[in-house]
C-alpha positions in Angstrom: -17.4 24.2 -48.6 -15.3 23.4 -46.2 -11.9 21.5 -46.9 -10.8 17.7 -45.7 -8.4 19.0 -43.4 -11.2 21.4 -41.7 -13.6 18.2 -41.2 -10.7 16.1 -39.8 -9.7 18.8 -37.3 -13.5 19.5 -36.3 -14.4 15.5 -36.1 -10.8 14.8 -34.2 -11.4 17.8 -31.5 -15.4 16.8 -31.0 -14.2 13.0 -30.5 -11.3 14.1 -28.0 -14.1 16.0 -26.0 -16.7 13.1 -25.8 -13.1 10.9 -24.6 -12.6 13.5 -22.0 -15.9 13.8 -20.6 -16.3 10.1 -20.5 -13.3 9.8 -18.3 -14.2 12.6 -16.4 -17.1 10.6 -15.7 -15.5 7.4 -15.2 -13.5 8.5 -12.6 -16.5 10.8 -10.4 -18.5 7.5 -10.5 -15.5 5.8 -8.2 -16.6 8.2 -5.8 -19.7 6.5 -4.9 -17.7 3.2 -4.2 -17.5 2.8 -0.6 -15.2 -0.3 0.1 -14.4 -2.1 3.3 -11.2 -3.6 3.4 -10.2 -5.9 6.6 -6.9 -7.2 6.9 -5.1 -9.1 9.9 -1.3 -9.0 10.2 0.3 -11.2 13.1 4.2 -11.0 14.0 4.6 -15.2 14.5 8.7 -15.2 15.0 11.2 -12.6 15.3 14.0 -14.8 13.8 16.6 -12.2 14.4 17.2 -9.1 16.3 20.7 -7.6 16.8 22.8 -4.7 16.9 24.8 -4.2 13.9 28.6 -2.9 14.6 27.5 1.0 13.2 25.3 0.5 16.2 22.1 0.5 14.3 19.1 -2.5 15.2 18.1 -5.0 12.2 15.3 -7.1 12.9 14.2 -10.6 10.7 10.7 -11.6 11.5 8.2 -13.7 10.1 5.0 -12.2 9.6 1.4 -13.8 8.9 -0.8 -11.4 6.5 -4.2 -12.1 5.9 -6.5 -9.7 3.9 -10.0 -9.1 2.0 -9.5 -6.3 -0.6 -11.5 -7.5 -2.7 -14.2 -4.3 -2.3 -11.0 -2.1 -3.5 -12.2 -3.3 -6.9 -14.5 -1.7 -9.4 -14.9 -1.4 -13.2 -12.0 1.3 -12.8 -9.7 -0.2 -10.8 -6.3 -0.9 -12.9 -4.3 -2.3 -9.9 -3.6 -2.1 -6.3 -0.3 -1.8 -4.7 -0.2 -3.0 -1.3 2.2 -2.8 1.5 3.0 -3.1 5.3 5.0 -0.9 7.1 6.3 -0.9 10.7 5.4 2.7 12.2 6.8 3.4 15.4 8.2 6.9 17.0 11.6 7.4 18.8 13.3 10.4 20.9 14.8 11.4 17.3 12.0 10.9 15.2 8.3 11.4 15.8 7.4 9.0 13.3 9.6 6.4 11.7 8.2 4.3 8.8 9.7 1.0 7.1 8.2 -1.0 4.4 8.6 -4.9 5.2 6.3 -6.3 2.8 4.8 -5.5 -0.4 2.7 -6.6 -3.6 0.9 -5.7 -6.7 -2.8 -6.9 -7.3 -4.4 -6.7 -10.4 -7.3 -9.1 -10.4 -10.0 -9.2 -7.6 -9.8 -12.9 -7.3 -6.4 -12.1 -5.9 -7.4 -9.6 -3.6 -8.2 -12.4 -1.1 -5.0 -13.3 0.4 -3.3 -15.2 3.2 0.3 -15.8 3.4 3.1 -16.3 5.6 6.6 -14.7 4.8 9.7 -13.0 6.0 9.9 -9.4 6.2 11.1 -8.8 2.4 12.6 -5.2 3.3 15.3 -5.1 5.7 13.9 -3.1 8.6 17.1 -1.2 10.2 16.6 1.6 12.7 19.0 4.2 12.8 20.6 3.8 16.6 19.8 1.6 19.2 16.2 2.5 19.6 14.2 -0.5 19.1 14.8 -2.6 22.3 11.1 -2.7 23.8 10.1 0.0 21.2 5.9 -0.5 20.6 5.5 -0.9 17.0 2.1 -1.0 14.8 1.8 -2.8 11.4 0.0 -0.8 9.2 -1.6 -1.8 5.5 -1.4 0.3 3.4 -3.0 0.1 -0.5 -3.0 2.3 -3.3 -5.8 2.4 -5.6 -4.4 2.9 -9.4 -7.3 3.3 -11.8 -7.8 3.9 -15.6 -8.7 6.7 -15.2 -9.2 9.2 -12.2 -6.9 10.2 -9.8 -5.0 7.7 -7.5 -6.7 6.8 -3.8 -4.5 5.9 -0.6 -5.8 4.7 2.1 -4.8 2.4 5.2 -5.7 0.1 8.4 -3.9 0.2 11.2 -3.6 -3.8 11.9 -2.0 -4.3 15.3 0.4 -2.9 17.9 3.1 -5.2 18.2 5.9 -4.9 21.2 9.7 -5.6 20.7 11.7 -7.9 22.5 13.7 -6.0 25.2 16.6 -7.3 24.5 18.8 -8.7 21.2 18.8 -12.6 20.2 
């Protein structure tokens, strides 16, 4: 016969395996999910944009974002974290990225959104490089689930066009 400690070990290994392949499951049915996010992100103010005495640019704007990610969501979605970044190149740097704006979601009902705000990041280029610099604000959201590996994905909103010179 065998003893209490055998049966334990067999029944505790047999239910980590069924856990396992469950999640393993779990997270190849998100595969199949196909969302379509739409989002629409307009620049209404650029409240302030100067040249700081290092020399670098700051820019304050206000920003109107309006999105649908409500098709991010399935059974094994644990959260989304969303953000907006301005992406825009320069004779230093092929691409430059800064964050202005971010959230977490963690209920589709909230994955419906409108709202108007300042740029909650401070968005400071390095240099004088933004005067007339085209700009696009890109959406970004990370899909965190219960299980699975992690998704990225974005949509690039709008192309957006600097003032040429500082207010």
């Amino acid at each position: 016969m065998h003893s209490f400690g055998y049966r334990a070990n067999a029944l505790l290994t047999f239910s980590l395996t069924i856990l396992a392949l469950m999640a393993a499951m779990a997270s190849f049915s998100d595969n199949f999910n196909s969302p379509s996010p739409a989002a629409h992100v307009q620049v209404l103010n650029v409240n302030r944009f100067q040249n700081r005495p290092n020399g670098d640019d700051e820019i304050g704007m206000t920003l109107s974002i309006s999105a649908d990610l409500q098709s991010l969501f399935t059974w094994n979605t644990k959260q989304v974290f969303v953000f907006l970044a301005a992406e825009y190149g320069t004779p230093k740097n092929a691409m430059n990225q800064v964050s202005l704006w971010d959230g977490i979601i963690q209920l589709k009902e909230d994955a419906k959104f409108s709202t108007k705000v300042k740029n909650k990041y401070r968005f400071i280029d390095q240099g004088s490089n933004l005067r007339g610099r085209d700009i696009n604000l890109t959406l970004h959201w990370h899909i965190m689930p219960k299980t699975g590996k992690m998704f990225a994905d974005k949509l690039v909103v709008t192309g957006f066009q600097l003032p040429h010179s500082y207010r």
